[in-house]
C-alpha positions in Angstrom: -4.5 -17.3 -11.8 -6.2 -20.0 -10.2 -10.3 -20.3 -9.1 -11.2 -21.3 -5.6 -14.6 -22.2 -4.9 -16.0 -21.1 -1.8 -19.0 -22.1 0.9 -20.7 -19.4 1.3 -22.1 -18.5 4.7 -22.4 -15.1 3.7 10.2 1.1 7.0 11.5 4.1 5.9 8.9 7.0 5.7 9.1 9.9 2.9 11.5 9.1 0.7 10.6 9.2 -2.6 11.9 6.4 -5.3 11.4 6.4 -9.3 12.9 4.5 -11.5 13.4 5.0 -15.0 12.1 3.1 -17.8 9.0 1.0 -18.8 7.2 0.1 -15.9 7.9 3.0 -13.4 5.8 3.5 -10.5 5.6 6.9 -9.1 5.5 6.2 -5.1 6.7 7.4 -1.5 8.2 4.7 0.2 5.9 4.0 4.0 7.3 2.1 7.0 4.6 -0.3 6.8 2.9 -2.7 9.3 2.5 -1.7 12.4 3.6 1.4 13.5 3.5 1.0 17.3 0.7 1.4 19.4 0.1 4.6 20.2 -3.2 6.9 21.2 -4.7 7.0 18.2 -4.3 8.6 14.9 -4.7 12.2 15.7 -4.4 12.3 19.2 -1.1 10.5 19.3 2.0 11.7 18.4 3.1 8.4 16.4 0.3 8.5 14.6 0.8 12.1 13.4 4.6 11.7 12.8 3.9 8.9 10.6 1.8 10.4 8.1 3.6 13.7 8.2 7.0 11.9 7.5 5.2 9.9 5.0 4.3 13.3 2.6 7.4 15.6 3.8 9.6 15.0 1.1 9.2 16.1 -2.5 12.6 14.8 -4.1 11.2 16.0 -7.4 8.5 13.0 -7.8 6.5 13.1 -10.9 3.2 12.8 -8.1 0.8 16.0 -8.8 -0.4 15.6 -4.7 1.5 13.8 -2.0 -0.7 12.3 0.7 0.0 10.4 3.5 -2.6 8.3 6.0 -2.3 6.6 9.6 -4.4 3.6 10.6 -5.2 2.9 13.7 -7.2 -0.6 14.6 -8.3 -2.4 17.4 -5.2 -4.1 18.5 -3.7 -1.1 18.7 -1.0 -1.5 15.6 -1.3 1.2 13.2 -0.4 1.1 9.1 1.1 3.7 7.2 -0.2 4.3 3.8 0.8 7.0 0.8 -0.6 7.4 -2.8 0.7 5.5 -5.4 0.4 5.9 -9.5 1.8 3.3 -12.1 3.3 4.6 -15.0 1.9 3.0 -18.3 -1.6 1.9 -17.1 -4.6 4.6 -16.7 -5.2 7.0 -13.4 -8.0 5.0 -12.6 -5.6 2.6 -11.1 -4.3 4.9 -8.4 -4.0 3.6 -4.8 -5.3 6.4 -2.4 -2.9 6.8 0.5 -6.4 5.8 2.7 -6.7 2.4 0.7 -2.9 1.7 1.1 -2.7 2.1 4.7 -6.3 0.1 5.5 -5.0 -2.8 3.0 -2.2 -3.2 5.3 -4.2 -3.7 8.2 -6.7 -6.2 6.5 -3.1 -8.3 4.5 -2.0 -8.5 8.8 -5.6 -9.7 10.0 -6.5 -6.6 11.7 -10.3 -6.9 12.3 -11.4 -3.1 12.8 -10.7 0.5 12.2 -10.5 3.0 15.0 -9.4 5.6 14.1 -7.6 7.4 11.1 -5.1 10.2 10.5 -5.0 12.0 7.1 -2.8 14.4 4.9 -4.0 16.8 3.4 -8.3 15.8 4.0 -9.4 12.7 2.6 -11.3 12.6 -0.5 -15.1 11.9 -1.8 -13.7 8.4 -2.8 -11.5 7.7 0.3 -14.5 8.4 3.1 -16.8 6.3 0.8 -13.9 3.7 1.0 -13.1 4.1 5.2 -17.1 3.8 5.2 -16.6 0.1 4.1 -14.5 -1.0 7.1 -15.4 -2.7 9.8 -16.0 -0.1 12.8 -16.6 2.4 10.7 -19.7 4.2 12.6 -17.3 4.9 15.1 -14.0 5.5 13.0 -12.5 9.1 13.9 -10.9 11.0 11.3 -8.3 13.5 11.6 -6.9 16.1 8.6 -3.7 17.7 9.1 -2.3 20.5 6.8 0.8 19.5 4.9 2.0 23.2 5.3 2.7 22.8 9.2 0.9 19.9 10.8 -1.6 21.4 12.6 -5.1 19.7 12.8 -7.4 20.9 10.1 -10.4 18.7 11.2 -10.8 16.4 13.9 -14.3 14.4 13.6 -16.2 11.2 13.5 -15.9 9.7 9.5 -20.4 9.3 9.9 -20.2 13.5 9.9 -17.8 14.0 7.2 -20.0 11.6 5.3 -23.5 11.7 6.1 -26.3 9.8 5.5 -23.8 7.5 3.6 -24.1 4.1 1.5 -22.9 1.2 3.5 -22.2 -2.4 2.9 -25.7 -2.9 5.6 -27.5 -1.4 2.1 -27.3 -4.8 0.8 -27.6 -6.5 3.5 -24.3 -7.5 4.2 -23.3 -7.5 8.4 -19.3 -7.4 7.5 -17.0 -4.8 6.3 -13.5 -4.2 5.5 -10.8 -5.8 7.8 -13.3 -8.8 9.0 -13.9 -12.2 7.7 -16.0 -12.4 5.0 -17.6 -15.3 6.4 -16.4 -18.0 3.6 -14.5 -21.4 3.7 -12.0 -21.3 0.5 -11.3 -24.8 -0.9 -9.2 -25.1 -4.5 -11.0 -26.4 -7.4 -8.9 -25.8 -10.0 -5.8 -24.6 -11.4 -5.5 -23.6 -15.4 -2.7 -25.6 -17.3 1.0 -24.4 -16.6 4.3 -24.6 -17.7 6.6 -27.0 -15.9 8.8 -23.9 -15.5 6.2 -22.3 -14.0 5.3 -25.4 -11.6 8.7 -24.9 -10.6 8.7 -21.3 -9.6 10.1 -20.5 -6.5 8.1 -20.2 -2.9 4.6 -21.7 -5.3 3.6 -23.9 -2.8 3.6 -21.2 0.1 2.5 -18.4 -2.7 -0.5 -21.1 -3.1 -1.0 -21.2 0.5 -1.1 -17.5 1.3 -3.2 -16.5 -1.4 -6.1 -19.3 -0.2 -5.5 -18.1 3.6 -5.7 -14.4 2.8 -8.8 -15.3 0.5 -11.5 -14.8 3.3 -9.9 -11.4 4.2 -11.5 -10.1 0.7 -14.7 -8.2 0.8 -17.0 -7.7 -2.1 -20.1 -6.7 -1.1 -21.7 -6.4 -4.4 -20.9 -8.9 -6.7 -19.4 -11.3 -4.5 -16.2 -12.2 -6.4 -13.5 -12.6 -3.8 -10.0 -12.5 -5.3 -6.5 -12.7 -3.4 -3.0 -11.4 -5.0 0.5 -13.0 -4.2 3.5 -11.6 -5.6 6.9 -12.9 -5.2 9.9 -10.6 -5.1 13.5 -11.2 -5.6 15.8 -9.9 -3.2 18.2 -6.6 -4.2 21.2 -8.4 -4.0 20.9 -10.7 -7.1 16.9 -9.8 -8.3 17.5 -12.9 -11.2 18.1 -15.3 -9.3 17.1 -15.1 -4.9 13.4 -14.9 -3.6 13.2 -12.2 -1.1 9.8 -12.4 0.0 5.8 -13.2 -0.8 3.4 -10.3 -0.1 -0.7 -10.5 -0.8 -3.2 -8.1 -1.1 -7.0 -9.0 -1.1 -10.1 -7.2 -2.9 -11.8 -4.4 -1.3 -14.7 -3.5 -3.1 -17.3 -0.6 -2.5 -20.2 -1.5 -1.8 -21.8 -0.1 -5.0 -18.6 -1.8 -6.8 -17.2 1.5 -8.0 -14.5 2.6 -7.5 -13.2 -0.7 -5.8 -9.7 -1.9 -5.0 -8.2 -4.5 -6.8 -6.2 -7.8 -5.4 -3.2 -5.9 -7.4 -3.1 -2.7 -6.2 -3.3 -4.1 -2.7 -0.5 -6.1 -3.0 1.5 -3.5 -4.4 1.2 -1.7 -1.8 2.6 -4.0 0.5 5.7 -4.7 -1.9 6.2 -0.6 -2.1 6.7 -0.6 1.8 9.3 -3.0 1.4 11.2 -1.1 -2.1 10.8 -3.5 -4.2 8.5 -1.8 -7.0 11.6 0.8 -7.6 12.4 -0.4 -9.7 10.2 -3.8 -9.9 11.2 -7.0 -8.6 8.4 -9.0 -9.1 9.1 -12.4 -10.3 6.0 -13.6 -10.8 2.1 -12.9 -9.6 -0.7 -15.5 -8.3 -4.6 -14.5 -8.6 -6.6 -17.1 -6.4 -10.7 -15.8 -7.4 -13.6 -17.0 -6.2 -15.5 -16.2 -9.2 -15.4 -14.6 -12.1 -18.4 -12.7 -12.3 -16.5 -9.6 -11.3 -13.3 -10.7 -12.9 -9.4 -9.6 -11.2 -7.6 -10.9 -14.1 -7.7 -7.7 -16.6 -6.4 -5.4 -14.2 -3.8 -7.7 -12.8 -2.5 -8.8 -16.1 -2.3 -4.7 -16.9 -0.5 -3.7 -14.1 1.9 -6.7 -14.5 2.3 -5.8 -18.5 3.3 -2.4 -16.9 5.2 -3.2 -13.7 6.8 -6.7 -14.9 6.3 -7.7 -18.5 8.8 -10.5 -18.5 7.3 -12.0 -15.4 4.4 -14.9 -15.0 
């Protein structure tokens, strides 16, 4: 991992993919990015197709609840999100179908929520989390049933949470999915191995993680942290990079639960297969600071996910 130090101014849709062995993550594979443009989560047929595809098939998965989510933001793209569980590390690791779908928007530079579809309702822990997004006091929410589709609930996210805990509570104008105001500049990088200086894509890994840095929101304890994981192609997974994908912190505004850099950007490698079965060759934490550390998490999902990787 590396430390930043910052200026502060303030697919395919429901199939579902195990794999066996150490390290398996229990997931639905998404289409993720954008979805089309549609008219809205809820009221548009894309956006209701997508999450219903998203928690339609079973296949036997291991997952006690399949749960599917649509995003729809301001540019009118919408992100398809599903739950995912990692075999080997505790539950508390979980990425809420909610959270995966919003971390796509905020990993594309989407700046605001407008609405949301769900499947089944969304949790205590996913409204508290869809409260932390930018244009949430407007954000409409709406629950289909799993059984047949139909709309369950169909209202504005302020009523299904009321009289809710903000990121304004601490006096913080930004949420989710905008800027958090900061200009990133490296300071440091701890020792490595030449083999590691010679990993492929660094340079651009490097890059994307200090570009995606001001995308992280951490309202509380202000320790901004950005994820890059670099994935071998399916062809020859030893030896050919396929692709770089980031995820960014999203914390809650009273810290727990919060999403980690990790989770995020394992969500973005799900939607493109390659975490069944893993082919991460190597992960890059960028933090701001280490008040609220990143590393203990990252370095458990990677013991679980990737244990031979850097």
């Amino acid at each position: 991992g590396g430390k930043a130090q910052s200026n502060d101014s303030e697919g395919r849709q429901g199939e579902t993919q195990r794999s066996g062995g150490r390290g398996r993550i229990l997931l639905q594979r998404s289409g993720g990015g954008e979805a089309g443009a549609g008219d809205g989560a809820g009221a548009g047929e894309a956006g209701c197709g997508a999450v219903l595809g998203s928690v339609g098939a079973d296949g036997g998965a291991d997952l006690k609840l399949l749960c599917g989510s649509s995003a729809r933001v301001a540019s009118g793209a919408m992100y398809v999100g599903v739950n995912v569980e990692f075999e080997g590390v505790g539950l508390q690791e979980t990425v809420h179908a909610e959270q995966c779908a919003v971390s796509g928007a905020i990993a594309a530079g989407e700046e605001e929520a407008v609405a949301i579809t769900t499947c089944p309702v969304p949790c205590g822990l996913c409204r508290q989390f869809l409260r932390e997004c930018n244009g949430s006091d407007r954000l409409a929410v709406t629950c289909l049933s799993k059984e047949d589709g139909s709309t369950l609930v169909q209202a504005a996210l302020l009523d299904l949470l009321p009289h809710s805990f903000s990121p304004a509570a601490l006096g913080v104008p930004r949420g989710a999915l905008s800027s958090n105001g900061c200009a990133f500049s490296l300071r440091s990088l701890p020792a490595i191995s030449p083999a590691a200086q010679a990993l492929p894509l660094w340079d651009s890994a490097l890059a994307l993680a200090l570009a995606q840095l001001p995308r992280a929101h951490a309202p509380y304890s202000r320790s901004w942290a950005a994820v890059v994981l670099c994935l071998s192609s399916d062809s020859t997974p030893e030896s050919e990079v396929d692709s770089l994908v980031a995820g960014v912190s999203v914390e809650n505004v009273a810290f727990n639960p919060s999403l980690q850099p990790f989770q995020a950007a394992a969500c973005a490698a799900c939607k493109r297969g390659a975490l069944s079965p893993p082919r991460i060759r190597y992960c890059l934490l960028v933090e701001a600071s280490a008040q609220a550390s990143a590393a203990p998490a990252t370095r458990a999902l990677m013991a679980a996910l990737a244990p031979a990787a850097p």
